[in-house]
TIMI-2910 file (N, C-alpha, C, CB; in pm, 1 decimal, decimal comma, always signed):
<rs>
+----------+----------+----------+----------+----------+----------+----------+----------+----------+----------+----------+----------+------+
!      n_x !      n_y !      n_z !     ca_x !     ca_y !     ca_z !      c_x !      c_y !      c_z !     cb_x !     cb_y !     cb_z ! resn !
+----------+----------+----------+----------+----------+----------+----------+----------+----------+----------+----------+----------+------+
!  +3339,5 !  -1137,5 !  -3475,7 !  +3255,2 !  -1209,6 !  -3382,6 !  +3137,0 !  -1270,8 !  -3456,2 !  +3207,1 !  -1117,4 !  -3270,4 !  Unk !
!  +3130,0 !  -1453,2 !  -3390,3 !  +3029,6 !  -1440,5 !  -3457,9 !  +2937,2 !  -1505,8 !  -3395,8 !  +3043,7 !  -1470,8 !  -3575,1 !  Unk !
!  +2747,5 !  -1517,6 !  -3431,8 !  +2672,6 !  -1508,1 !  -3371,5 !  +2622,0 !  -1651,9 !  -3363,3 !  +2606,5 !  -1410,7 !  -3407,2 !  Unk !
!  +2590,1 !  -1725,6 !  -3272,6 !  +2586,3 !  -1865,1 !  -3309,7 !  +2439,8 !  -1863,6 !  -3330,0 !  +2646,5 !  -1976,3 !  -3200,8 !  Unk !
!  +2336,0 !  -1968,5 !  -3440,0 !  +2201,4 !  -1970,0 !  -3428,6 !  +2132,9 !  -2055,2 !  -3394,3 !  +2156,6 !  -1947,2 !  -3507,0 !  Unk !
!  +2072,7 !  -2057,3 !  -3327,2 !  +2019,9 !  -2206,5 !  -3323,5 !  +1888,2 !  -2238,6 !  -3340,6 !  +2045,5 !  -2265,7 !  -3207,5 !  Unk !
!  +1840,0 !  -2319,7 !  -3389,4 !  +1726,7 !  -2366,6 !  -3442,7 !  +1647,7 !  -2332,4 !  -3333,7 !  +1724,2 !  -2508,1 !  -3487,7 !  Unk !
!  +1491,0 !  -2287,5 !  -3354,9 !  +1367,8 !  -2268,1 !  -3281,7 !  +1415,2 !  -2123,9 !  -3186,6 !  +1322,9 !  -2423,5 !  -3182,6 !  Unk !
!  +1536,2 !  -2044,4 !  -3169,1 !  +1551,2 !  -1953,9 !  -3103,8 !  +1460,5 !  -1852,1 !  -3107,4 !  +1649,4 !  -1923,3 !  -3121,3 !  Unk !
!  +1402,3 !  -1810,1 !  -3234,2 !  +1361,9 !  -1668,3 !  -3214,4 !  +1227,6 !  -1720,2 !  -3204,9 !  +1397,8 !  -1546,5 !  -3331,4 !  Unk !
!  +1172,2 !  -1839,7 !  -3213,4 !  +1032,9 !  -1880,4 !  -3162,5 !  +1066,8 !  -1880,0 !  -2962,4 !   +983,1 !  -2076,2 !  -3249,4 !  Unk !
!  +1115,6 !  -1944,8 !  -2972,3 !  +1154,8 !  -1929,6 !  -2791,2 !  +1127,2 !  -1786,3 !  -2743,9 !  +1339,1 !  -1958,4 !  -2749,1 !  Unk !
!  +1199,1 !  -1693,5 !  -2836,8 !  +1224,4 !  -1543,1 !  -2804,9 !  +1107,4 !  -1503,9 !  -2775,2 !  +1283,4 !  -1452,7 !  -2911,2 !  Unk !
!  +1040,7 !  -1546,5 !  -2948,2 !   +861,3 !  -1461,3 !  -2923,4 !   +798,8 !  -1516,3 !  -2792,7 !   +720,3 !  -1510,7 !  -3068,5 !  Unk !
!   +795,0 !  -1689,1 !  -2759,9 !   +721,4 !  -1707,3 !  -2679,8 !   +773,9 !  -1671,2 !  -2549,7 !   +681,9 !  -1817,4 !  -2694,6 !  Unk !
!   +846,9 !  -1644,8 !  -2514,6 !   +877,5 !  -1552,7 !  -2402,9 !   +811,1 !  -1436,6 !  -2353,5 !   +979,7 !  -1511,2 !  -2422,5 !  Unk !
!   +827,4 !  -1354,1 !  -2457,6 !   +741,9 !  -1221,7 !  -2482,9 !   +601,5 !  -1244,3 !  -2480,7 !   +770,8 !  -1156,0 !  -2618,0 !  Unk !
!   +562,5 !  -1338,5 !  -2537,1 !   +432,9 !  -1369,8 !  -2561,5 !   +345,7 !  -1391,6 !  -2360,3 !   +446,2 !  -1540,1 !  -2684,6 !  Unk !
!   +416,3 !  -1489,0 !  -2294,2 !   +431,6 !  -1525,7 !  -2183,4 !   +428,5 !  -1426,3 !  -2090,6 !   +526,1 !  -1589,9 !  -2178,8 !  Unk !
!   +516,6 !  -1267,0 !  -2080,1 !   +544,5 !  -1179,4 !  -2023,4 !   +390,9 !  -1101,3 !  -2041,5 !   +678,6 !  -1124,0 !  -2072,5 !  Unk !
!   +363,6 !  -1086,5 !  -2196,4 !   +225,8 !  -1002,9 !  -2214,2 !   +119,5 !  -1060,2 !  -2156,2 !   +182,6 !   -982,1 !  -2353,6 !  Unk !
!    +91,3 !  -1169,9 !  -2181,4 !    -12,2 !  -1279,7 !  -2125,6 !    -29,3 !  -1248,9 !  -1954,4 !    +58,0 !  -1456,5 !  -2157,0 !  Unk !
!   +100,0 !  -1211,1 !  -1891,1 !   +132,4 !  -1216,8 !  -1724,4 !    +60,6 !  -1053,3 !  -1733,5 !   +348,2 !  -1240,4 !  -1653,2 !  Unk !
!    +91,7 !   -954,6 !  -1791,9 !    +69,3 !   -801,6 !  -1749,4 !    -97,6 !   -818,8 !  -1773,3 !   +163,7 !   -661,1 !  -1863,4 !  Unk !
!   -147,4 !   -858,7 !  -1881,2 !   -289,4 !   -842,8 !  -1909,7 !   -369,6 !   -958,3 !  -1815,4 !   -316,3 !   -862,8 !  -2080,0 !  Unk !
!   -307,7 !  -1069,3 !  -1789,4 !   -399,1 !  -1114,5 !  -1669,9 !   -357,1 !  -1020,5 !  -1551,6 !   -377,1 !  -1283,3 !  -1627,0 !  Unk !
!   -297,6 !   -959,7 !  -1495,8 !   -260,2 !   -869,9 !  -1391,3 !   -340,3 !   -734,7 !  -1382,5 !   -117,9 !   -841,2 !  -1408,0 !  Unk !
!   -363,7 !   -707,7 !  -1492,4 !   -442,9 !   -605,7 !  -1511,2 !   -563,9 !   -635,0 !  -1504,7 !   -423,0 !   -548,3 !  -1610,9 !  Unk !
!   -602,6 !   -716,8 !  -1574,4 !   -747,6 !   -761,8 !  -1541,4 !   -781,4 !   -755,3 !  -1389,8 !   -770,7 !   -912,6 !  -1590,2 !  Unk !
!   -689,3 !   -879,0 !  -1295,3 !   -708,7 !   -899,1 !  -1192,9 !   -747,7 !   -748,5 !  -1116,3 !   -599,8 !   -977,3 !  -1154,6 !  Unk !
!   -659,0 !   -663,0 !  -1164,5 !   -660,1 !   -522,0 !  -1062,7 !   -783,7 !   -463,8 !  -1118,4 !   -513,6 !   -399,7 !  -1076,0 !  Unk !
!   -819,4 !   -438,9 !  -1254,4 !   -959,1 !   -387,2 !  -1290,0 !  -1146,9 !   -443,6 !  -1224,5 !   -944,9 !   -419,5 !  -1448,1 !  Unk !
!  -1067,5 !   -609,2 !  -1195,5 !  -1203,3 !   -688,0 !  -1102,3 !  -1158,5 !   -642,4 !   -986,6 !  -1226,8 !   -873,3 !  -1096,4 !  Unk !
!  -1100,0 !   -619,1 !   -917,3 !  -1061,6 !   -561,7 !   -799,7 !  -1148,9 !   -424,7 !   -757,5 !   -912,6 !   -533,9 !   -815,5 !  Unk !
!  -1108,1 !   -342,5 !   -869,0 !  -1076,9 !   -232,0 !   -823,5 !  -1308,5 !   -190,5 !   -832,4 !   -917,1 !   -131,8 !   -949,4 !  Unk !
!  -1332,1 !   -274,3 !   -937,8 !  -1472,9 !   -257,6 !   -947,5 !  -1573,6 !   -349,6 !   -837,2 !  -1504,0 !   -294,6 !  -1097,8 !  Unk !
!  -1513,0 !   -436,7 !   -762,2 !  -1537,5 !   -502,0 !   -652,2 !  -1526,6 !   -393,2 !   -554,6 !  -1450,4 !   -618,8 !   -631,1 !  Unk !
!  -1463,1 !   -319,6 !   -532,9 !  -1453,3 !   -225,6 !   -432,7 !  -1545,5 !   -107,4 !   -432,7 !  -1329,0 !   -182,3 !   -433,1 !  Unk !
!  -1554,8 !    -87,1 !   -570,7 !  -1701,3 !     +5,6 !   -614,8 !  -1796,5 !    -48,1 !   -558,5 !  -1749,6 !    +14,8 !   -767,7 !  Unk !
!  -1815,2 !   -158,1 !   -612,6 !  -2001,6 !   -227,0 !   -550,9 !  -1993,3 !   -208,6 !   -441,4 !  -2061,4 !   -398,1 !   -558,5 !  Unk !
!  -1882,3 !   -235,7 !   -365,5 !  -1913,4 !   -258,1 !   -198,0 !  -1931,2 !   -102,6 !   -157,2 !  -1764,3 !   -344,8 !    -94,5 !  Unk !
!  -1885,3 !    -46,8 !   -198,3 !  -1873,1 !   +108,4 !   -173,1 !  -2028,3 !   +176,0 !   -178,9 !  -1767,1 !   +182,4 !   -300,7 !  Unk !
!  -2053,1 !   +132,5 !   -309,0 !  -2186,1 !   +166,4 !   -337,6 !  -2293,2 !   +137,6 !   -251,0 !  -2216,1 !   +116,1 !   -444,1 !  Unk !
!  -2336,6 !    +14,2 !   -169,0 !  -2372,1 !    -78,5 !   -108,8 !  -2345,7 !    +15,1 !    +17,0 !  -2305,8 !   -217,0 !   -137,5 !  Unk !
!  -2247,8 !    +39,8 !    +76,6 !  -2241,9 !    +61,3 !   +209,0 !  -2291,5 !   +233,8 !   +199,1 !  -2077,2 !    +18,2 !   +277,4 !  Unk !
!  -2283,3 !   +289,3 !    +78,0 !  -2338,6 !   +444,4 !   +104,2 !  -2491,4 !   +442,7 !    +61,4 !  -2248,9 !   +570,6 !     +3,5 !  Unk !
!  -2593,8 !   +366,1 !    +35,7 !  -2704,5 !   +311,6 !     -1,8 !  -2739,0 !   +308,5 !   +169,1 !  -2693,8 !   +164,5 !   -106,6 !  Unk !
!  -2687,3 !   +207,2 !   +262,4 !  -2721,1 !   +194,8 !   +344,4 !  -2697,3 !   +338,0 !   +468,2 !  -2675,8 !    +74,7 !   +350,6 !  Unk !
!  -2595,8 !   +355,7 !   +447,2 !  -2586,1 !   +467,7 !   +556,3 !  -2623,8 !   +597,7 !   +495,4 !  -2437,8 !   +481,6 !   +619,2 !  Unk !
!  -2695,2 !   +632,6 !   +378,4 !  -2815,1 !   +742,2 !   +340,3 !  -2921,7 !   +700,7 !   +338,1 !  -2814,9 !   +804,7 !   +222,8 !  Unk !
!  -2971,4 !   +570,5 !   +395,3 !  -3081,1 !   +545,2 !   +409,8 !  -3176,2 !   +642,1 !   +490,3 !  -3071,9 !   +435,1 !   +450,5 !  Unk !
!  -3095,6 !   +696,2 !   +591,2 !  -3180,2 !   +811,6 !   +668,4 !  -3165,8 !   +942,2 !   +622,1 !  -3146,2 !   +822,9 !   +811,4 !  Unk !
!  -3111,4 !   +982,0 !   +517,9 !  -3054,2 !  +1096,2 !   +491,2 !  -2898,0 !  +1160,6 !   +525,4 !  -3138,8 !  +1161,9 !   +540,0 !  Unk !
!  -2866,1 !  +1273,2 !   +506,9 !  -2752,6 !  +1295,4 !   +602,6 !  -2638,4 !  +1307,2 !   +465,9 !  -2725,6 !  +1147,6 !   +737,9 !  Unk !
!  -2680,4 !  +1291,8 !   +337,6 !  -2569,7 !  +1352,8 !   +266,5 !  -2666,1 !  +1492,7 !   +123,5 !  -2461,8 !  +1179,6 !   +178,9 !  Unk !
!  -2603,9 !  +1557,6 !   +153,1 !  -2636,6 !  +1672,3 !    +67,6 !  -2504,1 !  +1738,2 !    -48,1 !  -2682,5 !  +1789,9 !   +182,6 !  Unk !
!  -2625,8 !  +1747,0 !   -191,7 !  -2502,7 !  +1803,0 !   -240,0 !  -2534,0 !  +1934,2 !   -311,2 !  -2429,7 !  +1704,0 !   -333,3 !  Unk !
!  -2449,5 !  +2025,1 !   -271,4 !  -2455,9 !  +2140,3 !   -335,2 !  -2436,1 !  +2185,8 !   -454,3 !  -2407,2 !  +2193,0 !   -292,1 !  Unk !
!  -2562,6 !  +2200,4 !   -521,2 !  -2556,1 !  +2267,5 !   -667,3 !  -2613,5 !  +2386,0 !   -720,0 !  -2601,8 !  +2190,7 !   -748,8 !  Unk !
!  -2572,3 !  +2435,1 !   -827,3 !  -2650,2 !  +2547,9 !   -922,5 !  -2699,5 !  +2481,5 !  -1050,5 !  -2546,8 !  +2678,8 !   -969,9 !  Unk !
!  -2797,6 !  +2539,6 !  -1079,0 !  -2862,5 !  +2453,8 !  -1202,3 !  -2818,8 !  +2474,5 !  -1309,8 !  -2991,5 !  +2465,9 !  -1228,2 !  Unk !
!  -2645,7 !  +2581,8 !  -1364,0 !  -2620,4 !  +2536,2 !  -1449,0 !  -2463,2 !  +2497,8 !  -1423,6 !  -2665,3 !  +2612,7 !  -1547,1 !  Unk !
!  -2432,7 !  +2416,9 !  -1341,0 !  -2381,5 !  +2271,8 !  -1313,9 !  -2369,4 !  +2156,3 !  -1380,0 !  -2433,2 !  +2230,1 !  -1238,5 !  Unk !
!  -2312,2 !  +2125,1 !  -1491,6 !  -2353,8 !  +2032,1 !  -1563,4 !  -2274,5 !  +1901,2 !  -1458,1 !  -2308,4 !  +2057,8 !  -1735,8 !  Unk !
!  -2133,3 !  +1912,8 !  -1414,2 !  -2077,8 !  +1787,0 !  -1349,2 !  -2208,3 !  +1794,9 !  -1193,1 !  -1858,3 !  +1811,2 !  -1303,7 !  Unk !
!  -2240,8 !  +1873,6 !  -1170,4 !  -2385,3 !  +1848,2 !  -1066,1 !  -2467,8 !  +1756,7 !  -1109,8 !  -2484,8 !  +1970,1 !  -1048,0 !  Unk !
!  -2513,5 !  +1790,7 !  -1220,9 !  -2598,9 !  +1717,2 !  -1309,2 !  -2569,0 !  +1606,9 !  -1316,9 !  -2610,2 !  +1754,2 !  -1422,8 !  Unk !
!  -2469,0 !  +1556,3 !  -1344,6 !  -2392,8 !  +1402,0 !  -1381,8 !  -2387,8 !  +1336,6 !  -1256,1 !  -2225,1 !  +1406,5 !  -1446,5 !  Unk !
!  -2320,4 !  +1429,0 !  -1136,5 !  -2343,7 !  +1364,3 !  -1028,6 !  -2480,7 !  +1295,3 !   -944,9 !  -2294,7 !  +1439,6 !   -970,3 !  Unk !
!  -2577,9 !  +1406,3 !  -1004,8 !  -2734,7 !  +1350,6 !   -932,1 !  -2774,0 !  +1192,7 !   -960,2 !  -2878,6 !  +1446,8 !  -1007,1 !  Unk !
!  -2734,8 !  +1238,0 !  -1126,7 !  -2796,6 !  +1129,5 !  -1220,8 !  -2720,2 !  +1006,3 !  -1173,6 !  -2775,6 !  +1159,4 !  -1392,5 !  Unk !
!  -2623,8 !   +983,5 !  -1150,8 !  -2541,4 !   +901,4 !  -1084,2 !  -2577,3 !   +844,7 !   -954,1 !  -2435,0 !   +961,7 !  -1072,3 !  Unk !
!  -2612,3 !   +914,8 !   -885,8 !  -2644,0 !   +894,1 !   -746,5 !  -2782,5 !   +839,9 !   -737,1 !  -2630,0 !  +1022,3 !   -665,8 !  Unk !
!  -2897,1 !   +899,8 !   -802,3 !  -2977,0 !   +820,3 !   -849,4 !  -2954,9 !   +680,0 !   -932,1 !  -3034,1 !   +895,6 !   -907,0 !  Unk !
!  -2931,8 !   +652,6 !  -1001,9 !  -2867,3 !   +571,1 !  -1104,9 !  -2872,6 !   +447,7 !   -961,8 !  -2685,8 !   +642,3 !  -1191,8 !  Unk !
!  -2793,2 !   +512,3 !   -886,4 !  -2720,7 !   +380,7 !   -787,7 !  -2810,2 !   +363,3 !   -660,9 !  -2544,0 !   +420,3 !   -724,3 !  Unk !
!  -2894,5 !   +474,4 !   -647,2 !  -3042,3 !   +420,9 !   -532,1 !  -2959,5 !   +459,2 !   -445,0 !  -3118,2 !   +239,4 !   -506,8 !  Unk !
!  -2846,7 !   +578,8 !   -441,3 !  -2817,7 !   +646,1 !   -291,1 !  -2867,4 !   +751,5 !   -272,2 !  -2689,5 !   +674,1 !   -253,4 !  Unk !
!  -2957,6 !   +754,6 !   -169,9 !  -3014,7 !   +837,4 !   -119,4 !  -2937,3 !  +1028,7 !    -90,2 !  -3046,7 !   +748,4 !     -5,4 !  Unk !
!  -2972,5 !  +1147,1 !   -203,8 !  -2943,9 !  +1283,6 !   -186,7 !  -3010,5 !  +1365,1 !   -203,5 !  -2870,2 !  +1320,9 !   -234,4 !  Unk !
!  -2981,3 !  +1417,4 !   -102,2 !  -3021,9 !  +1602,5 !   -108,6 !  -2977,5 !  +1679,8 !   -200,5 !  -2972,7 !  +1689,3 !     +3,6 !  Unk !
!  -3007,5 !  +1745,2 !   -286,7 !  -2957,4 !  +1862,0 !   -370,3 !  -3032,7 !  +1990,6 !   -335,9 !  -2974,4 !  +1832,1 !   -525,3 !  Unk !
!  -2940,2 !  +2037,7 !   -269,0 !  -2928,1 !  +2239,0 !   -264,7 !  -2900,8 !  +2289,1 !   -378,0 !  -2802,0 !  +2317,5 !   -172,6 !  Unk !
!  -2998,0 !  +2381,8 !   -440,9 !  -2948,7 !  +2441,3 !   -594,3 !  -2898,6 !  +2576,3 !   -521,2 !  -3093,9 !  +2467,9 !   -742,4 !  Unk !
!  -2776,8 !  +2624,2 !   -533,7 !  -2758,7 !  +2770,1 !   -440,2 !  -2807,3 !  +2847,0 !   -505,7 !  -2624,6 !  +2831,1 !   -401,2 !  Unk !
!  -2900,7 !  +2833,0 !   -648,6 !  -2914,3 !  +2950,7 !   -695,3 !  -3087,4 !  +2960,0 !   -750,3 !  -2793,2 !  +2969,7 !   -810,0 !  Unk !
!  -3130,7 !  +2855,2 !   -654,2 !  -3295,3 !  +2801,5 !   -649,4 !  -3324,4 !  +2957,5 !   -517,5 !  -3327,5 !  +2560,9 !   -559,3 !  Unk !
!  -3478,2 !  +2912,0 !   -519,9 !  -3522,9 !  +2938,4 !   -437,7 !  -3540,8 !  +2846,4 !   -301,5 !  -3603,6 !  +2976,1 !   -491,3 !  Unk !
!  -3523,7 !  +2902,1 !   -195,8 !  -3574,5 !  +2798,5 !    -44,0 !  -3466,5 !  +2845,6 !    +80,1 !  -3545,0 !  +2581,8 !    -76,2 !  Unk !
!  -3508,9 !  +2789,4 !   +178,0 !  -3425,1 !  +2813,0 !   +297,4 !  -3270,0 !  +2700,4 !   +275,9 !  -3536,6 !  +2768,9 !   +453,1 !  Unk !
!  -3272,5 !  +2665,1 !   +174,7 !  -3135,3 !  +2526,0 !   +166,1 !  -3029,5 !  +2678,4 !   +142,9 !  -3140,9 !  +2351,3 !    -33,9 !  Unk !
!  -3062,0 !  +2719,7 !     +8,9 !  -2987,4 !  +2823,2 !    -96,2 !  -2972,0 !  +2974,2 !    +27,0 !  -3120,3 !  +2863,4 !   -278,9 !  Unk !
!  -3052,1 !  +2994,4 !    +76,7 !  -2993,3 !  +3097,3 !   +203,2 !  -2937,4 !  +3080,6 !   +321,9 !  -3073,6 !  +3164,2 !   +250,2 !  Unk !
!  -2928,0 !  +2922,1 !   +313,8 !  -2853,5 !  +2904,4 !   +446,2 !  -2670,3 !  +2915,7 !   +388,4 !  -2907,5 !  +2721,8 !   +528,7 !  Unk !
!  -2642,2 !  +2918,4 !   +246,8 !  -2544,2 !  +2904,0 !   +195,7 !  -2507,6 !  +2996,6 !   +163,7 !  -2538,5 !  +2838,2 !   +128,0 !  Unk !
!  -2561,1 !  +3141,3 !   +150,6 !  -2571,8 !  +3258,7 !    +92,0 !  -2428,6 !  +3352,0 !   +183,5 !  -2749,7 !  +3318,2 !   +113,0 !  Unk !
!  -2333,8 !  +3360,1 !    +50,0 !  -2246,9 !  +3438,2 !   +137,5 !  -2159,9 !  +3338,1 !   +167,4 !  -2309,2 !  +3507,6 !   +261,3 !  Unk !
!  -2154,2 !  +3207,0 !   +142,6 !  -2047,9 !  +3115,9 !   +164,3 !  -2038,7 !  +2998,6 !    +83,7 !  -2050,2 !  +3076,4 !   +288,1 !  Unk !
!  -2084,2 !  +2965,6 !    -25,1 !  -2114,4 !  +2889,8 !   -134,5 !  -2014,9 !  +2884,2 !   -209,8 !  -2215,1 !  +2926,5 !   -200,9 !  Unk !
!  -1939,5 !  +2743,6 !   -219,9 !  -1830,8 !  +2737,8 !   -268,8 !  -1821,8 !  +2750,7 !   -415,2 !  -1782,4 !  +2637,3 !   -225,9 !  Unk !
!  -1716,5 !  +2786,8 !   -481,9 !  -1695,1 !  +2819,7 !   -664,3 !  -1697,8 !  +2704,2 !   -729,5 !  -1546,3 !  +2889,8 !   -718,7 !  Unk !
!  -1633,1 !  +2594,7 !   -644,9 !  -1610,1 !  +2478,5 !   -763,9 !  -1714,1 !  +2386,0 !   -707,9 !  -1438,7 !  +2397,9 !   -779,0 !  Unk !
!  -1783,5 !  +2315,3 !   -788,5 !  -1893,7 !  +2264,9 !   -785,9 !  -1909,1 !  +2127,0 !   -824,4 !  -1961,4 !  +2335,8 !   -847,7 !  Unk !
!  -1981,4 !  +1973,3 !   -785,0 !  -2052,2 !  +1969,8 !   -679,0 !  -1934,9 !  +2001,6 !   -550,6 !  -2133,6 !  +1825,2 !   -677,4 !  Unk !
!  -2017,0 !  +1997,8 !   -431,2 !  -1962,9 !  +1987,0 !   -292,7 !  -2049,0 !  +1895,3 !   -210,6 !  -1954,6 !  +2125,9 !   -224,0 !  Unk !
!  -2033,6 !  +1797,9 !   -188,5 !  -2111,5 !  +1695,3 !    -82,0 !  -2088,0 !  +1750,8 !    +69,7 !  -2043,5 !  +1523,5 !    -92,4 !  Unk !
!  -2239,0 !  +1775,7 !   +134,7 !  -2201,9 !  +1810,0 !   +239,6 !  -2253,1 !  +1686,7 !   +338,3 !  -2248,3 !  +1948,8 !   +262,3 !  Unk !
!  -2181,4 !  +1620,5 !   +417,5 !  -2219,4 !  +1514,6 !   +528,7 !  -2330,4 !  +1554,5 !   +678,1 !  -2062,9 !  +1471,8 !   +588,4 !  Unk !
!  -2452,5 !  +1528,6 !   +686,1 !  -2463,0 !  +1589,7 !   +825,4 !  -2494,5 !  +1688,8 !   +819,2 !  -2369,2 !  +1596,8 !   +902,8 !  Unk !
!  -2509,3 !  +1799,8 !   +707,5 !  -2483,3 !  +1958,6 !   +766,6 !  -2352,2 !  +2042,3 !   +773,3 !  -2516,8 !  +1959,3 !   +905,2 !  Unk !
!  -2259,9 !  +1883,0 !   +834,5 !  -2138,7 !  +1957,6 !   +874,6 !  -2024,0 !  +1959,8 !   +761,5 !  -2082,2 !  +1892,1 !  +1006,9 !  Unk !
!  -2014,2 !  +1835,5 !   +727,4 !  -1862,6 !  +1818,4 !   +652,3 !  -1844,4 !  +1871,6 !   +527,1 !  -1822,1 !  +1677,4 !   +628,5 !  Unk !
!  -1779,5 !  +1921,1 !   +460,8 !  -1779,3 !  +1959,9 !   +346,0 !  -1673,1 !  +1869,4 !   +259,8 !  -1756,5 !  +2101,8 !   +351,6 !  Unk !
!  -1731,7 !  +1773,9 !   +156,6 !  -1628,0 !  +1731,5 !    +68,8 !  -1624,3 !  +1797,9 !    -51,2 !  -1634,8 !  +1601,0 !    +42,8 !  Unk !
!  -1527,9 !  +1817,8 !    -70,2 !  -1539,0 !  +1912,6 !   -263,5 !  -1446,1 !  +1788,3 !   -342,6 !  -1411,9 !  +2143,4 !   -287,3 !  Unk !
!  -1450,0 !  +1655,8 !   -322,4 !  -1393,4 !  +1564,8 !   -421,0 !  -1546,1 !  +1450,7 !   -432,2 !  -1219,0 !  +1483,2 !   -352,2 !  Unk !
!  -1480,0 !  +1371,3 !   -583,0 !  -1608,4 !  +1301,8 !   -583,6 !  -1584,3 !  +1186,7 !   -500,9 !  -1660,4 !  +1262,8 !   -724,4 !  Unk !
!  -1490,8 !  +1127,4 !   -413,4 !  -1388,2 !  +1055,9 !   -346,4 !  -1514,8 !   +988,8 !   -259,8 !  -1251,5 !  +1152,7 !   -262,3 !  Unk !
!  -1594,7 !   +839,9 !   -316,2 !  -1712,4 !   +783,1 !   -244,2 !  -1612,2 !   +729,9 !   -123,9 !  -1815,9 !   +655,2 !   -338,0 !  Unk !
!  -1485,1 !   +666,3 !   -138,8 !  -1409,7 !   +612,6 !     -4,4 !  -1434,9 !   +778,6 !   +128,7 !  -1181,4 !   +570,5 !    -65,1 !  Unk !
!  -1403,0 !   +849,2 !    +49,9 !  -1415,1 !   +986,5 !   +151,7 !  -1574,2 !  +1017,6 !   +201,9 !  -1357,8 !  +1138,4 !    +57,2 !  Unk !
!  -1662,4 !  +1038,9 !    +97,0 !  -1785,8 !  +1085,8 !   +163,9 !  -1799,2 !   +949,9 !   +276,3 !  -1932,4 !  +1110,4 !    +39,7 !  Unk !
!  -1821,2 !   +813,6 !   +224,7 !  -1865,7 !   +701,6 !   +325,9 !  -1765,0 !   +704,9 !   +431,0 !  -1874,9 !   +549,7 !   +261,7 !  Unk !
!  -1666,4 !   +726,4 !   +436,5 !  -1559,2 !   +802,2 !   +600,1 !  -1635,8 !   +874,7 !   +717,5 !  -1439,7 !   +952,3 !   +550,5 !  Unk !
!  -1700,7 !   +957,1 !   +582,6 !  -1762,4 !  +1076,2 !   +684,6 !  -1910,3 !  +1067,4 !   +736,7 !  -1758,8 !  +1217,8 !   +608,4 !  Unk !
!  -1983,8 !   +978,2 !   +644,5 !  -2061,1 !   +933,8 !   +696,2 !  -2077,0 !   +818,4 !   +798,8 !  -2104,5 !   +929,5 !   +622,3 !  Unk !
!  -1955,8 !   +756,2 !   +811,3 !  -1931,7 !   +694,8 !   +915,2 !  -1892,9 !   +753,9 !  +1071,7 !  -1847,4 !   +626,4 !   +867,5 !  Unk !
!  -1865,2 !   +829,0 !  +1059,2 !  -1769,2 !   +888,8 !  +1187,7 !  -1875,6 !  +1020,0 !  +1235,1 !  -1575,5 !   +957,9 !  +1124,7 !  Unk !
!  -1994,4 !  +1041,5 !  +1180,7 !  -2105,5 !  +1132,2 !  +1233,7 !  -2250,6 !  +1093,9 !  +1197,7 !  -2082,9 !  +1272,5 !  +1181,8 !  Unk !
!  -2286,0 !  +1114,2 !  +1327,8 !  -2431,2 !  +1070,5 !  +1364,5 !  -2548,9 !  +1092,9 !  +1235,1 !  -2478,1 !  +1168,2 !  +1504,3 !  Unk !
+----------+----------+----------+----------+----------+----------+----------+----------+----------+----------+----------+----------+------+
</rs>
């Protein structure tokens, strides 16, 4: 058997390939502006609905992903509470005896308890209670 060749083929070949990569990395891009468009807005809408307060997050001071989280939350001008459970005050005894192991925990309200860093989830919950 034999293979027929033809002139400019394996340039065709590359630019094919070339064409295919060009398609995944603009695609990717597209989904990476996407996906950070959805951050800002995210950010933006939990800025506004902690404007009155109403999200708290539970920490111990040696917490380092606590730590990262504050700094963060500051960082972005959303308004939090931090409970150190292992401070002194009426925050740390209202928790006493039920203070969760894995750490941070965003609490919504008083009421909700999130234990993910999931901003689509906390702004849910700050939506759906007073």
């Amino acid at each position: 058997m034999s293979r027929e060749v033809t002139p400019g083929g394996g340039v065709r070949a590359w630019s094919g390939v070339a064409l295919v990569v060009l398609v995944a990395f603009g695609l990717a891009w597209g989904l990476e502006q996407r996906r950070e468009s959805q951050q800002v807005e995210l950010v933006q809408a939990l800025r506004g609905l902690t404007r009155g307060g109403g999200l708290q997050m539970l920490s111990r001071s040696d917490c380092a992903d606590c730590e990262r989280s504050r700094k963060w939350f500051e960082a972005e001008q959303i308004r939090l509470e931090v409970c150190l459970l292992d401070g002194p005050g009426t925050c740390a005894q209202a928790y006493q005896g039920e203070a969760p192991k894995r750490l941070p925990v965003f609490v919504v309200h008083g009421k909700t308890r999130i234990s993910s860093w999931d901003l689509a989830e906390i702004k849910k919950a700050l939506e759906t209670q007073p």
